[in-house]
C-alpha positions in Angstrom: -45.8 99.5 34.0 -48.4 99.5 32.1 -51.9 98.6 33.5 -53.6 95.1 31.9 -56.8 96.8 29.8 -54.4 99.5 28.4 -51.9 96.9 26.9 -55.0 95.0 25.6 -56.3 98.3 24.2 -52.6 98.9 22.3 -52.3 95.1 21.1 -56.3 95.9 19.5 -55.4 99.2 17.7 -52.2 97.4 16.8 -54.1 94.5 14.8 -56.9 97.0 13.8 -54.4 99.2 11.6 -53.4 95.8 10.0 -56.9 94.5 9.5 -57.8 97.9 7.4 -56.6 96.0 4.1 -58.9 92.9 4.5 -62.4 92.7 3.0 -65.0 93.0 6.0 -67.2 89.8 7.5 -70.1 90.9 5.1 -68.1 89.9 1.8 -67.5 86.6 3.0 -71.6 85.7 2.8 -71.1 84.7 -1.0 -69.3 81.5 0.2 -71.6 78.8 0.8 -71.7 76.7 4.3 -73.1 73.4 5.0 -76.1 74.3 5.6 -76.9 75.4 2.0 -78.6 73.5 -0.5 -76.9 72.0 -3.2 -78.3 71.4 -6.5 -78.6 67.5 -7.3 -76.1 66.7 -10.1 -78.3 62.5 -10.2 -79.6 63.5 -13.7 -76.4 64.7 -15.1 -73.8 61.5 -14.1 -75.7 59.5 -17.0 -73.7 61.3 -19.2 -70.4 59.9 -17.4 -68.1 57.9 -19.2 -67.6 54.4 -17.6 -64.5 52.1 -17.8 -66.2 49.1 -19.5 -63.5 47.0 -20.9 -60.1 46.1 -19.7 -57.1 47.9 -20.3 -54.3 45.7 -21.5 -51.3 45.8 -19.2 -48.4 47.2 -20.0 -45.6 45.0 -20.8 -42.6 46.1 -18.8 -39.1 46.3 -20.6 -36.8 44.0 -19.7 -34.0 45.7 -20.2 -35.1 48.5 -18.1 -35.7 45.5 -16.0 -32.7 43.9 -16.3 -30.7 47.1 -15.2 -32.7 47.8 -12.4 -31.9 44.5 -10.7 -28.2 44.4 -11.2 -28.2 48.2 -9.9 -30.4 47.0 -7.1 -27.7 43.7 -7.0 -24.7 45.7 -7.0 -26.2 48.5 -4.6 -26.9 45.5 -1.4 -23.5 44.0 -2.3 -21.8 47.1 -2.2 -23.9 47.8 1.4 -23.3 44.0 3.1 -19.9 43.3 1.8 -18.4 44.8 4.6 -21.0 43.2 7.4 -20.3 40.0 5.9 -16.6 40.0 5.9 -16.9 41.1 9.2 -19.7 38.2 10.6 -17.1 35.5 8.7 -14.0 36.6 10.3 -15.8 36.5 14.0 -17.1 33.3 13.6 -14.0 31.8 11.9 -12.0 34.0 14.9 -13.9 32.0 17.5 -14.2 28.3 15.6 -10.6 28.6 15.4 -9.5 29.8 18.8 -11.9 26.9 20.5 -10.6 24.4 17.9 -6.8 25.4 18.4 -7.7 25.1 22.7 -9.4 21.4 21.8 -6.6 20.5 19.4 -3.9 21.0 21.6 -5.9 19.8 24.5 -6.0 16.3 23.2 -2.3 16.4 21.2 -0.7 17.7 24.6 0.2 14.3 25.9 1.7 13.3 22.6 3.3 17.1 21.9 5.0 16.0 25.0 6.2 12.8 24.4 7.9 13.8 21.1 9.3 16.9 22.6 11.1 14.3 25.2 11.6 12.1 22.6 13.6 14.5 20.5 15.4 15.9 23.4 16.7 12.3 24.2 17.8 12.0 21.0 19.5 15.2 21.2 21.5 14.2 24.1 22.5 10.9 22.9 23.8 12.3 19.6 25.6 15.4 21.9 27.0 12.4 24.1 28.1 10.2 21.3 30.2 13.2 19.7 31.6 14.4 23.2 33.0 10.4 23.3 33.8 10.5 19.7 36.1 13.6 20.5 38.2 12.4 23.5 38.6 8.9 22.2 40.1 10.7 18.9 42.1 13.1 21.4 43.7 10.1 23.4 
């Protein structure tokens, strides 16, 4: 393996064969640094234009207007259709499951006494026809 300084020494020679193309240190002095003095442009910003007066604004067109909203209308429709649907048929799942539970909750008694009702009268008529037939049959 190679010793520490020597790969050093390689990696240098490497980077100095691609440095040969590049200008040296001393061209760079042309460019000015901070520390430099600039010349003060004061005297020379009188000649600026200034905004004085108040640009009109623009009128915007309606139609342009017009189409942007019922792109914009029909875009969030499009996009919370689906979570709406979805939000209405929870909430109407669970209103109507609790509303079924209360509804039949308080019509139980009376469920039942129609159900007993209509079996009684069931019997009654399935007695009065098995008397009809064996007083016909005698």
């Amino acid at each position: 393996m190679a010793e520490p300084d020597d790969l050093l020494g390689k990696a240098d020679a490497l980077m100095a064969r691609h440095r040969q193309g590049r200008p040296e240190a001393e061209t760079y002095a042309d460019i000015p640094v901070l520390q430099d003095v600039v010349e003060d442009l004061g005297a020379s910003r009188v000649d600026m234009p200034v905004l004085t007066g108040l640009v009109p604004s623009a009128e915007p067109d309606l139609v342009q207007v017009e189409a942007l909203a019922q792109e914009l209308r029909a875009s969030l429709f499009t996009q919370l259709e689906p979570l709406c649907a979805q939000v209405v048929e929870e909430h109407l799942q669970k209103g109507l499951e609790s509303l079924f539970v209360r509804l039949f909750t308080d019509l139980r008694p009376e469920l039942r006494s129609i159900a007993c009702a209509a079996l009684n009268d069931a019997i009654d008529r399935a007695i009065d026809k098995a008397l009809r037939r064996r007083k016909s049959g005698d």
